[in-house]
Phi, psi and omega in degrees: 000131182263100158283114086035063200229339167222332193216165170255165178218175194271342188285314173283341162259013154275357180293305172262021185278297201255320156271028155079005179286165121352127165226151192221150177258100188332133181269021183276311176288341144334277162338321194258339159302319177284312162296338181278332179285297181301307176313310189300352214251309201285301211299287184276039173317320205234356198246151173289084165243149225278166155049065161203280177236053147211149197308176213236138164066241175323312175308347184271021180293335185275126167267172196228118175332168235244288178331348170252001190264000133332287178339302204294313204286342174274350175287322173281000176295277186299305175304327162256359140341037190229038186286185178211107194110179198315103191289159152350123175306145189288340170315279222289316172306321172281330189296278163353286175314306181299308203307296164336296157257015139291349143308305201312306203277013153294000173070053175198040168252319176081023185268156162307124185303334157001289184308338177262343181285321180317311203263330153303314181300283206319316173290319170315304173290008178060065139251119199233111138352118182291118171231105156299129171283002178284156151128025200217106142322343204022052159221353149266054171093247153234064146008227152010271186321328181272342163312303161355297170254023167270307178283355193256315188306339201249008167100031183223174191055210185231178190191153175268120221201100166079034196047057181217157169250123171202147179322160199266340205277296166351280196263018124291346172277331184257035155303311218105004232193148198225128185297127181299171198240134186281115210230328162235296191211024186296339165293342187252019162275326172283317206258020177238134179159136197285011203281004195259287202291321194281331170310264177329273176342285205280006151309277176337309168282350151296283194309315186294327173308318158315321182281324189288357193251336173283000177264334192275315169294321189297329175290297191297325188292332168299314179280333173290315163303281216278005185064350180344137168279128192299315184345344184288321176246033185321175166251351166281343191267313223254341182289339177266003162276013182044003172318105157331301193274012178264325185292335179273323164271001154338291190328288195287359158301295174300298207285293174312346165270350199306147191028058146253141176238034157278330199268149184257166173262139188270349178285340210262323212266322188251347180238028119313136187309342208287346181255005190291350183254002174294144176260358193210108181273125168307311191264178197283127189283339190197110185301144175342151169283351170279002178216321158316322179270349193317325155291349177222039074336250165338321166287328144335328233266313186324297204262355157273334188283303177328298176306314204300334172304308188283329180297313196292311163337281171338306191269007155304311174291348192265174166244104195257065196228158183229141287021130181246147180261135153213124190287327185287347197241340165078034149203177202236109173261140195256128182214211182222029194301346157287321215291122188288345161022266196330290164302339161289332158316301210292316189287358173263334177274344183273329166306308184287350185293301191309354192260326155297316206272324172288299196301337177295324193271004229208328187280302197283342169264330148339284160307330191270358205242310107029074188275000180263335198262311172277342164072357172242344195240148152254138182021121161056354172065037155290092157354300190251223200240131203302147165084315197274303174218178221248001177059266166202073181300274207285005167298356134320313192290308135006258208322284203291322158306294188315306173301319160316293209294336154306325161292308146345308209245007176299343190283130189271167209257351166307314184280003180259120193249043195302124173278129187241156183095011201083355194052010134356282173272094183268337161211169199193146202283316183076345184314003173259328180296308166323313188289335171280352179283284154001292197284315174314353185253346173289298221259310163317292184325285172358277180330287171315325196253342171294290189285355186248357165247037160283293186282329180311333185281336174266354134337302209278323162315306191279354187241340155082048163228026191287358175277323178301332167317163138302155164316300180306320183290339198281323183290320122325342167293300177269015167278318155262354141308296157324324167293302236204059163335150159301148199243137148237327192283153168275156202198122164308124161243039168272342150324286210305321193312307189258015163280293182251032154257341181268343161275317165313335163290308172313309205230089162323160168294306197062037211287306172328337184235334172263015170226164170285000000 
């Protein structure tokens, strides 16, 4: 069980994405949603506040009579019920909802608490919201997605419940479970708000870490096949550009080759007399910059995934709501605190880091397939005979489209801006759509790194050097072995391709927590 007792964290919500926990909400923070709720209930007994008695956005210029304000809040629920495509996964839907209440829970909404025990049953219970992805401008937060899950708290629309699609009503009577009541602003409260676009960000941000630690192992198995002189990650080499990240993966470097004996020492091979009169070195004095640089690559990559984390966390944490209610200062302020910025920004930098981690993979399988350029490998890490079959020849053409089309979506999606609303909204974040982009370059990325660690193992075959590994590669070696047998014969690989993206997803590295 994940308890809820001053912050939500990215540790807690992969707890409850990915390993079945629970979640329950401390009842001391209860306690303080519900004084915040009372407060709201005395203070606009008598006062004009926005999205209480007066219309929503443009509108709020109209006040809307005392006798209507129940009303006004299933209207905005209902009236912005309008996304469109492919709903959302239920991971990505639960995620949102947590994101939801956590806003909630800065206590500076002014909702019943309902809402937060409402929005705890669902995820517990695996009730998930028809949410589309279209629709969410992202400034006054993501609207429209959120109306979504607004409407299903309120017993209307459908939701995904046990792998069925069924009315909400349904599957709250046999729950257990009573649609909530609108009791001061809980409509424009639920649906205003950054929790769609921060939800999806914190997918993203599991996967995108996930990648960075399968590209940092995937450099040492490369340089152990390429023979590389280890000094590329030394800590004397690496240490005077002063970069964190670059010095942490060097670091995690040196630790993942630890007990290999492929990569060479450059004192042993090159500064010993015995070479001083040669004029043409067989090996390479300095490796390709895609298996050489693998630290001040990566390490950028390392400390934008670092911010990004600290960003989403924050807005897990934030009250990303308009009006802000505040009982201690015992008054209520209008600002903009939906505006998605934030997450559009941190998912457009995360997006070109992963869209950097494909073009690296998209270099290093170049080299591996590439016999004139490695000079140790034959053709395509073909086996059987040449001219007659292709090894993995056309697992290239794969790759390498896919890292285009990464390049492609790499362009940010932060600068596009429509004003919309009345121009109301004159500018807008745009942030669920980046973020849905961020995952689509994730999910590409995979796809690349699925066929380039297919070719490290038949690399390591065709050079018969896998006892020569590190543990981690060897170990990793006989793990996409299991999947994906040595080959001589040609063989369809899109199985073999999504067998070991689904393992690479399944089975983090985790280097942060397993090297020092």
């Amino acid at each position: 069980m994940v308890t809820f007792k001053d912050k939500i964290t990215l540790n807690d919500i992969e707890k409850i994405l990915y390993f079945g926990e629970k979640m329950e909400v401390a009842p001391e923070w209860i306690g303080k949603v519900d004084d915040c709720y009372h407060f709201l209930e005395r203070f606009s007994s008598d006062k004009v506040i926005y999205g209480i008695n007066t219309g929503f956005g443009p509108m709020a210029q109209w006040r809307v009579d005392d006798k209507y304000l129940t009303d006004l809040q299933y209207n905005i629920i209902r009236s912005h019920s309008t996304g469109a495509g492919e709903p959302l996964s239920d991971t990505e839907t639960a995620a949102a909802m947590i994101a939801r209440l956590g806003s909630i829970l800065q206590c500076r909404s002014g909702v019943h608490p309902e809402v937060v025990h409402q929005l705890t049953a669902f995820v517990n219970l695996g009730i998930y919201p028809f949410i589309p992805q279209h629709g969410s401008v992202g400034a006054s937060g993501d609207l429209v997605q959120l109306a979504h899950i607004a409407l299903c708290l309120i017993g209307e629309g459908k939701v995904h419940y046990h792998g069925e699609w069924r009315p909400t009503a349904e599957v709250l009577k046999e729950n257990g479970l009573k649609p909530i009541t609108m009791h001061i602003r809980e409509g424009l409260s639920i649906t205003n708000g950054t929790s769609v676009m921060t939800g999806l960000a914190a997918i993203n941000q599991l996967r995108a870490e996930n990648l960075l630690d399968w590209a940092t192992e995937a450099a040492v198995w490369m340089n152990e096949i390429a023979s590389s002189f280890d000094d590329l990650m030394a800590k004397e080499e690496n240490e005077p550009r002063r970069h964190e990240g670059q010095q942490v993966i060097a670091s995690r470097m040196r630790q993942l080759a630890e007990g290999g004996s492929c990569m060479q020492k450059r004192e042993h091979e090159l500064y010993d007399n015995g070479h001083a009169e040669e004029k043409v070195f067989d090996h390479k004095v300095q490796a390709y910059y895609s298996l050489r640089c693998a630290p001040q690559i990566l390490g950028p990559v390392y400390e934008t995934l670092q911010n990004s984390r600290r960003v989403i966390e924050e807005e897990y944490n934030s009250a990303s709501d308009n009006p802000i209610v505040d009982p201690e200062s015992q008054n209520v302020y209008h600002g903009g605190n939906f505006h998605g910025d934030y997450i559009s920004l941190e998912e457009d930098k995360v997006k070109i880091a992963v869209v950097r981690l494909a073009m690296t993979a998209e270099r290093q399988l170049n080299y591996l397939f590439h016999d004139r350029i490695n000079g140790i490998l034959p053709p395509f890490l073909n086996l059987g005979t040449l001219g007659l079959n292709y090894g993995m020849q056309a697992c290239q053409f794969t790759a390498t489209s896919t890292t285009a089309e990464c390049q492609t979506l790499a362009m940010p999606n932060y600068v596009h801006s429509i004003p919309n609303n009345n121009d109301n909204q004159d500018i807008v974040s745009m942030g669920t759509n980046t973020a849905l982009l961020c995952k689509r370059v994730i999910e590409n990325c995979f796809q690349v790194f699925a066929i380039q660690y297919i070719a490290l193992a038949q690399a390591t075959d065709c050079l018969k050097i896998a006892d020569k590994l590190s543990p981690t590669s060897r170990r990793l070696y006989n793990e996409i072995r299991a999947i994906v047998p040595v080959f001589v014969e040609d063989t369809p690989f899109y199985d073999d391709i999504e067998n070991v993206i689904n393992y690479m997803k399944n089975h983090p590295l985790l280097l942060a927590e397993n090297l020092k």
